[in-house]
N, C-alpha and C positions, 0 to 999 in steps of 0.2 A: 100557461102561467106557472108551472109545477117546477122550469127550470131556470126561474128569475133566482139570479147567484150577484150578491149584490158584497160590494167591499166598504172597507169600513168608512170609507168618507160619505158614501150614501144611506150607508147605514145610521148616520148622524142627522143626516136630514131627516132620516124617514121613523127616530123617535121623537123628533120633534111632533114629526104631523101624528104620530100614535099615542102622543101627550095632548095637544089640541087639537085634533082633529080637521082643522079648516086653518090653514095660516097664509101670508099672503105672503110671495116670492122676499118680497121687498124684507120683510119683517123676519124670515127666514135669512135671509142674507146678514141683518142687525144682530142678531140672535147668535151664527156662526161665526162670523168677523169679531162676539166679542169672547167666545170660549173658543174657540180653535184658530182665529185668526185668519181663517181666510177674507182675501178681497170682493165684492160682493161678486165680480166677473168668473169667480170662481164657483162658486156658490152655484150660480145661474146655469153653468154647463152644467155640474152636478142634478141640478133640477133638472132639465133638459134629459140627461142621461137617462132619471128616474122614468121619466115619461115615457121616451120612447121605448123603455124596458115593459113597460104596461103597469110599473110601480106606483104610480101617482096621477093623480089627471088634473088639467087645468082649467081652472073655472073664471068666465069673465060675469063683470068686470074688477081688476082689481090684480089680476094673473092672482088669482088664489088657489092654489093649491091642498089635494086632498089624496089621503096612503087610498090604494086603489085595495092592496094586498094588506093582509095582518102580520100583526109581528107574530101569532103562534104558525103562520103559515109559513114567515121567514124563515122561523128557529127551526120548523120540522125541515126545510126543505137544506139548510147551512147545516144541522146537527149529521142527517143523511151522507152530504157531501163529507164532513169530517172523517165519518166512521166508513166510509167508503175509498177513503183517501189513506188514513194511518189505521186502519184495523180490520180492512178488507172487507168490510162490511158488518163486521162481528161486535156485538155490543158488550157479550160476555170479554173478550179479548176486553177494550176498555174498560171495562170496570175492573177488570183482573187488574190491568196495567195502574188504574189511577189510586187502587185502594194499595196498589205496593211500592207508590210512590209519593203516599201524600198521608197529610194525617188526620184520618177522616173523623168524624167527633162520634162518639156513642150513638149520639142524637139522632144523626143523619142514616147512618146505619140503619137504625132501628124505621127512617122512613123509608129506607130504600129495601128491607125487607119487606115493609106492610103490604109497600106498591106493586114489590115483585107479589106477595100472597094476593091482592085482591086484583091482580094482573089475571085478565080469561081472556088467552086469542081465539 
């Protein structure tokens, strides 16, 4: 399950079910068709997709649907892919990159220090 790499259309579906938990195809499809507009047949592959990726399982009766996977498990395993993709794997390189390209608040700094100090590999 470590190499479930999912794109953003499924990624739509699967904060739904990480917002409710147990939703039912049907009402998934309602839900998408009225913020992103897809058809429900659309929807249904997307569900379909999620499944046989091992993202989601489907429970009868009702075809209800539930995230099999976490979103902190997503984000480690998309964050990985990123920084493996644009920065060779180097986290230092991105943060170099993003703090010389954006404009980072006092604020944030000051968390991203604390986390680096109470950070023990």
């Amino acid at each position: 399950m470590d190499d479930i790499r999912l794109h953003e259309g499924e990624l739509n579906v699967m904060e739904l079910l990480w917002s409710n938990k147990v939703l039912a195809a049907k009402d998934i499809a309602k839900i998408i068709k009225e913020y992103i507009g897809w058809e429900k047949n659309t929807t249904y592959t997307v569900i379909k997709r999620l499944i046989d990726k091992g993202a989601i399982e489907r429970e009868e009766p009702g075809f209800m649907c539930r995230a099999v996977v976490s979103k902190q498990t997503i984000q480690n395993i998309e964050t990985k892919a990123l920084l493996d993709k644009l920065f060779a794997g180097s986290f230092s390189a991105m943060i170099n990159e993003y703090l010389k390209t954006h404009n980072v608040k006092a604020s944030e700094v000051i968390e991203i220090e604390k986390a680096i100090k109470n950070y023990r590999p």
